[in-house]
LOZAZA-632310 format. One record per residue (C-alpha): y, x, z; residue in three letters. Coordinates in pm, 1 decimal, always signed. Layout:
<nodes>
<node py="Y" px="X" pz="Z" r="ALA"/>
...
</nodes>
This chain:
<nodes>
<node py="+78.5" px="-13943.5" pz="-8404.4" r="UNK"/>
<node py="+152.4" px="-14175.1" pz="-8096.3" r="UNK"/>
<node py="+348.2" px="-14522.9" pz="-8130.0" r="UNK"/>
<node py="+681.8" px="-14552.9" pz="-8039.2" r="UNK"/>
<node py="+692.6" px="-14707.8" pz="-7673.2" r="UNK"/>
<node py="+781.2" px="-15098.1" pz="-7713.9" r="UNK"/>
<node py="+1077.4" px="-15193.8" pz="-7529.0" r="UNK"/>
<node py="+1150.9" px="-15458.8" pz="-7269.4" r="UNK"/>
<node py="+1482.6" px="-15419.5" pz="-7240.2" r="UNK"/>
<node py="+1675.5" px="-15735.5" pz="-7335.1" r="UNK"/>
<node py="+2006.5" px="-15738.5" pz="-7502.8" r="UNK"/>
<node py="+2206.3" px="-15958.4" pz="-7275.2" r="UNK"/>
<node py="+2504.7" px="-16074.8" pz="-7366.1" r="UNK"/>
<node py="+2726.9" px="-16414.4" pz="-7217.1" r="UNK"/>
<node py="+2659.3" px="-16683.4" pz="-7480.5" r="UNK"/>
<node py="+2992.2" px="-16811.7" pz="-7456.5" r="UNK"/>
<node py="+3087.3" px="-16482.0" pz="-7643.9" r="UNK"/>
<node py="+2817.5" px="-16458.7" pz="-7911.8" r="UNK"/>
<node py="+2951.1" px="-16630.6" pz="-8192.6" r="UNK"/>
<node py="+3179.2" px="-16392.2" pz="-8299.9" r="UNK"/>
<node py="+3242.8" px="-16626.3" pz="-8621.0" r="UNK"/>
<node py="+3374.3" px="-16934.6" pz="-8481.8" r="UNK"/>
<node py="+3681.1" px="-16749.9" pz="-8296.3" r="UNK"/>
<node py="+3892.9" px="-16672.9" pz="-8575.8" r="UNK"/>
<node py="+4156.5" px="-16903.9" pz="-8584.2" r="UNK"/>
<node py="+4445.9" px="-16947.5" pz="-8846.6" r="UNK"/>
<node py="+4712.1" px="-16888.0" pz="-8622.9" r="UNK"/>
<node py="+4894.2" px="-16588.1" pz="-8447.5" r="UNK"/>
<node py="+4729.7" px="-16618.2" pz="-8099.9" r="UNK"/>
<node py="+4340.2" px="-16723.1" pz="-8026.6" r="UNK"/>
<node py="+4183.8" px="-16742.2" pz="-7733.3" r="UNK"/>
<node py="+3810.6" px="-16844.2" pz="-7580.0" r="UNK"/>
<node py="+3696.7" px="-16945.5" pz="-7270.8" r="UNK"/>
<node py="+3378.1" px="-17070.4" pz="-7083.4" r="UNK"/>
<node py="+3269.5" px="-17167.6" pz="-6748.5" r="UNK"/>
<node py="+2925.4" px="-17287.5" pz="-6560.2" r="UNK"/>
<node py="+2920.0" px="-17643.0" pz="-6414.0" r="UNK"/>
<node py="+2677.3" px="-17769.7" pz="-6223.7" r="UNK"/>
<node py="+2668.3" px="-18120.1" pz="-6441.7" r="UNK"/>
<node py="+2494.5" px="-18259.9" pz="-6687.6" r="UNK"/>
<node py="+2614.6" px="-18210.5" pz="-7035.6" r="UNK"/>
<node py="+2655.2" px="-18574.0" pz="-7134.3" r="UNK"/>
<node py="+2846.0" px="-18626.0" pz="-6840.5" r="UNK"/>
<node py="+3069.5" px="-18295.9" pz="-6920.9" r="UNK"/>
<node py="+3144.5" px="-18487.5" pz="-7246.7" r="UNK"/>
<node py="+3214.8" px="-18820.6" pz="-7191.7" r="UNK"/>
<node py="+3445.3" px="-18704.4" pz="-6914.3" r="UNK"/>
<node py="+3655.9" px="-18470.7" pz="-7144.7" r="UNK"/>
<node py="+3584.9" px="-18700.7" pz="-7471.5" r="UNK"/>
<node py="+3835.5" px="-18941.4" pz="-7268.4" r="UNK"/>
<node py="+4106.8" px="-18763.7" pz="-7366.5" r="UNK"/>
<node py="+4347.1" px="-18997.0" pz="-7066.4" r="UNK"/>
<node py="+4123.6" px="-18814.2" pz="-6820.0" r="UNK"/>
<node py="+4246.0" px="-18448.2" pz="-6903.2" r="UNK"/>
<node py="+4605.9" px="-18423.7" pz="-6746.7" r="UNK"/>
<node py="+4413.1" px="-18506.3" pz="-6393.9" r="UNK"/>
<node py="+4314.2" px="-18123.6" pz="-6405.3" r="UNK"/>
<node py="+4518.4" px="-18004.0" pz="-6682.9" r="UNK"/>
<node py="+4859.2" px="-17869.2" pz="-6498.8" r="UNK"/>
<node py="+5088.6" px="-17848.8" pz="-6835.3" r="UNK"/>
<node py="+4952.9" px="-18225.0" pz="-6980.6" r="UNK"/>
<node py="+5179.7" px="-18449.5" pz="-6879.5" r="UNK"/>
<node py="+5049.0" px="-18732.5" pz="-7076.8" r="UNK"/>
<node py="+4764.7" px="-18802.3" pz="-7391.7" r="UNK"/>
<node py="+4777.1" px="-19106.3" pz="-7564.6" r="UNK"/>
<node py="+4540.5" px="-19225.5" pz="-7763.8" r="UNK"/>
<node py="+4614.0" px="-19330.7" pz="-8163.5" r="UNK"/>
<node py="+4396.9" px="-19488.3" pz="-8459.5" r="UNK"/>
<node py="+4134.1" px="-19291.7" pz="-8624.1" r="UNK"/>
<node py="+4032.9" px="-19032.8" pz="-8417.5" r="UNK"/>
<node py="+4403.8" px="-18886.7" pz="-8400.3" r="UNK"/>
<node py="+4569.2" px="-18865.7" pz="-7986.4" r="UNK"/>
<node py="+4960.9" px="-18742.0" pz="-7934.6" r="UNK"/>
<node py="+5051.2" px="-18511.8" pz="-7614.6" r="UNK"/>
<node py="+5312.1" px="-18434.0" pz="-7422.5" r="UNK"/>
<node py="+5271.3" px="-18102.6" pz="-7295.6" r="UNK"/>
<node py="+5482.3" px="-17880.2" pz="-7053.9" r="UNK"/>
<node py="+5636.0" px="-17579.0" pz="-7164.9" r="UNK"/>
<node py="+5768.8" px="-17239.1" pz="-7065.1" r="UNK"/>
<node py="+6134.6" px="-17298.3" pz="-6924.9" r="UNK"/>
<node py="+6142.7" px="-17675.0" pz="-6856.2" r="UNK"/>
<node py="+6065.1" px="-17762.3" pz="-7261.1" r="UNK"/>
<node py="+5868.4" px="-18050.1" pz="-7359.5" r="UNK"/>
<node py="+5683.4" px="-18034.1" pz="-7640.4" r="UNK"/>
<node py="+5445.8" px="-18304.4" pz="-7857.1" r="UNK"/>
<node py="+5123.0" px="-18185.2" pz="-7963.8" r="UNK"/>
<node py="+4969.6" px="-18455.7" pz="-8246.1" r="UNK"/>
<node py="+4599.6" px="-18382.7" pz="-8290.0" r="UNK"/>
<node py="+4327.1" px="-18553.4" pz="-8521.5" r="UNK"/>
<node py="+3934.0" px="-18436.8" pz="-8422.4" r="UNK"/>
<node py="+3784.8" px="-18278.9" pz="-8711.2" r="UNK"/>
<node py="+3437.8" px="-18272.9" pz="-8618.3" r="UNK"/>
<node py="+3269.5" px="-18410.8" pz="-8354.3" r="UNK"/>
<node py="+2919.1" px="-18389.2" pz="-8244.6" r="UNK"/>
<node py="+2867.8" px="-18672.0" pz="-8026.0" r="UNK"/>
<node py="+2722.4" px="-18507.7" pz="-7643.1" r="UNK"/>
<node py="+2780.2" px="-18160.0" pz="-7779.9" r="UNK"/>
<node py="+3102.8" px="-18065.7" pz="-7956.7" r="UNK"/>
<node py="+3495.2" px="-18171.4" pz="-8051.8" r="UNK"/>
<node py="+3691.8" px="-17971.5" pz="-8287.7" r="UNK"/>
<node py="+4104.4" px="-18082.4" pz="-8361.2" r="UNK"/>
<node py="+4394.3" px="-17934.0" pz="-8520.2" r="UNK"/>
<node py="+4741.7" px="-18040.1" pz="-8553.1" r="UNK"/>
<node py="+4886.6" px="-18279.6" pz="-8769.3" r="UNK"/>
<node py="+5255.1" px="-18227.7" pz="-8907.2" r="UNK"/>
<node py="+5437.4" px="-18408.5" pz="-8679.2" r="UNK"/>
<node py="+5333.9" px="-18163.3" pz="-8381.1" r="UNK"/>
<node py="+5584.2" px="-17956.8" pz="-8261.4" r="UNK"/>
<node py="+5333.1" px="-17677.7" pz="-8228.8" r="UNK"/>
<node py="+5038.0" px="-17594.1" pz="-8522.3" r="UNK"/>
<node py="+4722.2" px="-17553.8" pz="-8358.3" r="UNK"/>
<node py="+4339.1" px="-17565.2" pz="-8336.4" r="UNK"/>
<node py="+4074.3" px="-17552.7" pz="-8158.8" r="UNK"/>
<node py="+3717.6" px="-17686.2" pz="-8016.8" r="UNK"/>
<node py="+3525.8" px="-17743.2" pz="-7757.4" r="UNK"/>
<node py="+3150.2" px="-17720.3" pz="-7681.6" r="UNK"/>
<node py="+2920.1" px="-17794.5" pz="-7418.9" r="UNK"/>
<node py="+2591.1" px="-17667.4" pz="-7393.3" r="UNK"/>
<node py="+2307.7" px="-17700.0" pz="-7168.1" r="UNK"/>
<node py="+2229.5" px="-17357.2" pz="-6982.6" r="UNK"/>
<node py="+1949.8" px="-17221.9" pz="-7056.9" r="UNK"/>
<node py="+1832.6" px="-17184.3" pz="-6734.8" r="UNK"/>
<node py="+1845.6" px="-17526.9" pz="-6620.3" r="UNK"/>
<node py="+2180.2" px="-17454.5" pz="-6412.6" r="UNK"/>
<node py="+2402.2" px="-17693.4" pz="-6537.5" r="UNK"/>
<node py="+2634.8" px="-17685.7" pz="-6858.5" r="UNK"/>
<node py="+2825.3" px="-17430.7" pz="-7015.1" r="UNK"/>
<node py="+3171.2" px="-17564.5" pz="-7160.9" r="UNK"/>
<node py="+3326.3" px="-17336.6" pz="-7384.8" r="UNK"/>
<node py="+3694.6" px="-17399.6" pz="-7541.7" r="UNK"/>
<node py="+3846.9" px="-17230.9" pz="-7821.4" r="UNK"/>
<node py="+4224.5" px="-17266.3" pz="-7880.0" r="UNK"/>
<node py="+4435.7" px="-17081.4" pz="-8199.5" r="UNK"/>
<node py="+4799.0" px="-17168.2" pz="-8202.1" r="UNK"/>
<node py="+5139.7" px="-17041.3" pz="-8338.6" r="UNK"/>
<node py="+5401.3" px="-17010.2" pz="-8019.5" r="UNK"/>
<node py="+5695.4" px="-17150.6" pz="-8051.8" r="UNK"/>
<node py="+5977.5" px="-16950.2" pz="-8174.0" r="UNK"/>
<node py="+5727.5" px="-16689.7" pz="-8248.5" r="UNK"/>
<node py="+5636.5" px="-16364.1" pz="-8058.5" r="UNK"/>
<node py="+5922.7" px="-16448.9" pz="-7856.7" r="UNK"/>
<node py="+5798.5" px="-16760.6" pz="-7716.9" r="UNK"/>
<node py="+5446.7" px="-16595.4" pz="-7690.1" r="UNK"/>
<node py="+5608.8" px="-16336.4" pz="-7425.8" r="UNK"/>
<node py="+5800.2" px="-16643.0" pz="-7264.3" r="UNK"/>
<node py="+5479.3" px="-16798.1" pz="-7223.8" r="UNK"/>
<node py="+5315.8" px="-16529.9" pz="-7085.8" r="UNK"/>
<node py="+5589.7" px="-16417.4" pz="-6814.8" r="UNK"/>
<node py="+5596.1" px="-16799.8" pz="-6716.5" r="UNK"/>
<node py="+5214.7" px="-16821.6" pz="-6692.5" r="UNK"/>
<node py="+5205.8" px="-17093.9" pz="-6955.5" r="UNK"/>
<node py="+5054.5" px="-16918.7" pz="-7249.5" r="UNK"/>
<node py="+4742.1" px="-17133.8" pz="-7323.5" r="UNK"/>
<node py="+4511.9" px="-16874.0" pz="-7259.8" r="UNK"/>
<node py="+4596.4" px="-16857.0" pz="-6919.6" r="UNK"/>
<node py="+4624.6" px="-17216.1" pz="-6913.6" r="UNK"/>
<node py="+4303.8" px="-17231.0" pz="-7070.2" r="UNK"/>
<node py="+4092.2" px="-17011.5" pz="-6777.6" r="UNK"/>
<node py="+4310.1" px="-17205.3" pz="-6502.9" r="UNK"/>
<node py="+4216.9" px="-17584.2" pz="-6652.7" r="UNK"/>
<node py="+3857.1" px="-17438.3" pz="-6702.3" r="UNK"/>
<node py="+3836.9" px="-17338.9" pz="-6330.9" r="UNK"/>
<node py="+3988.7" px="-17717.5" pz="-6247.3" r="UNK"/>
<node py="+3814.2" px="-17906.3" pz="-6422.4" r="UNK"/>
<node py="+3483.2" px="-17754.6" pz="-6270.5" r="UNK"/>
<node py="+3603.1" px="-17845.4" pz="-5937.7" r="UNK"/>
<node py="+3705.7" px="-18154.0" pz="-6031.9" r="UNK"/>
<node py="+3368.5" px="-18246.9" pz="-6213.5" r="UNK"/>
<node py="+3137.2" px="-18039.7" pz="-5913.7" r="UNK"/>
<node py="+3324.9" px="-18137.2" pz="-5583.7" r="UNK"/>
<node py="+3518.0" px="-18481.3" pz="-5701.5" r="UNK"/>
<node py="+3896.7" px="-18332.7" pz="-5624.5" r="UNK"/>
<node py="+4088.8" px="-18010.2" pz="-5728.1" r="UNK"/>
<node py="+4152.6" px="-17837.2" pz="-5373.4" r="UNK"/>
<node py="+4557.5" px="-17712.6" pz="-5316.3" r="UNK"/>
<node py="+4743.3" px="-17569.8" pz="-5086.2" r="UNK"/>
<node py="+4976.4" px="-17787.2" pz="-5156.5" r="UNK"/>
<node py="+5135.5" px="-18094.6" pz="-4893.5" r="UNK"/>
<node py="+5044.9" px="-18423.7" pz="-5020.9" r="UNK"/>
<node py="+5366.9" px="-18595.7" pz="-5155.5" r="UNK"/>
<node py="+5298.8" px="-18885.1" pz="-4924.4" r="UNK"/>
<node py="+5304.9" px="-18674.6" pz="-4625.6" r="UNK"/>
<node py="+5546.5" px="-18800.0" pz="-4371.3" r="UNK"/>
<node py="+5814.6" px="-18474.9" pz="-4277.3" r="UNK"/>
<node py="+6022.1" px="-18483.1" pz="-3986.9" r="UNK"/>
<node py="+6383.2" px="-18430.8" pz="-4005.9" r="UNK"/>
<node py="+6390.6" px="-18188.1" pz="-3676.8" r="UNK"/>
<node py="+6142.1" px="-17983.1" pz="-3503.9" r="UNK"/>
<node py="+6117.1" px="-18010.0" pz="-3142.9" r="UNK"/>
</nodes>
């Protein structure tokens, strides 16, 4: 009887998409997301741990302020010109490595979510993977508002990703667009 040939074929799989477990969230939509940045971890982190820092790359934060124990209040930009307050507390927070926050009762929108960043395994940077479970507002409707608009978070989510990797790699977020300080001439000649 001969032995069964040993494989060497791996099972690869993304990490940012192994633990199945942690991506349930309580609410009607959930979403994950991860990116590569060439950046150490603890840098990642402190960055992001700043919560003040985040509407520089994060299009639909208009403004984070900061609260007593551990809790921050948002004002984030909605689908069709609506504003609406998002008052988190972190729940669990691993110093380097890992935030996790939900909404309090005050927030227009109940939500959840975390965010982890890990060192790649093959000394290429960080991965920073974010989680986010939230009920839309005004239900399913809102959710296909959202979407048509391009301001459902998930989208949001892979966009601000993609940001704030260029922002933490190259030291700006490149646009097409004009910079508002741009003189413009009245005429052309």
């Amino acid at each position: 009887m001969t032995e069964p040939q040993m494989s060497t074929d791996a099972d690869v799989e993304s990490t940012a998409f192994t633990d199945r477990d942690r991506v349930e969230g309580e609410h009607e939509a959930s979403s994950i997301r991860a990116v590569l940045i060439n950046r150490p971890r603890r840098e990642l982190y402190d960055f992001w741990r700043d919560f003040r820092n985040l509407p520089a790359f994060m299009e639909n934060v208009k403004s984070v302020e900061i609260m007593e124990s551990g809790r921050s209040s948002w004002m984030i930009a909605g689908p069709a010109g609506a504003d609406f307050e998002l008052v988190s507390e972190i729940t669990e927070e691993r110093p380097g490595e890992y935030i996790a926050w939900r909404s309090l009762e005050e927030s227009d929108v109940d939500h959840e979510g975390w965010i982890e960043f890990r060192d790649n395994p093959f000394g290429r940077g960080t991965e920073v993977r974010v989680f986010i479970s939230y009920d839309p507002p005004v239900g399913r409707l809102g959710k296909v508002v959202a979407r048509v608009m391009q301001r459902e978070p998930r989208i949001q989510a892979r966009r601000e990703l993609r940001r704030f990797k260029q922002l933490m790699e190259t030291g700006e977020i490149p646009t097409s667009r004009a910079p508002e300080a741009a003189p413009r001439a009245d005429r052309h000649f």
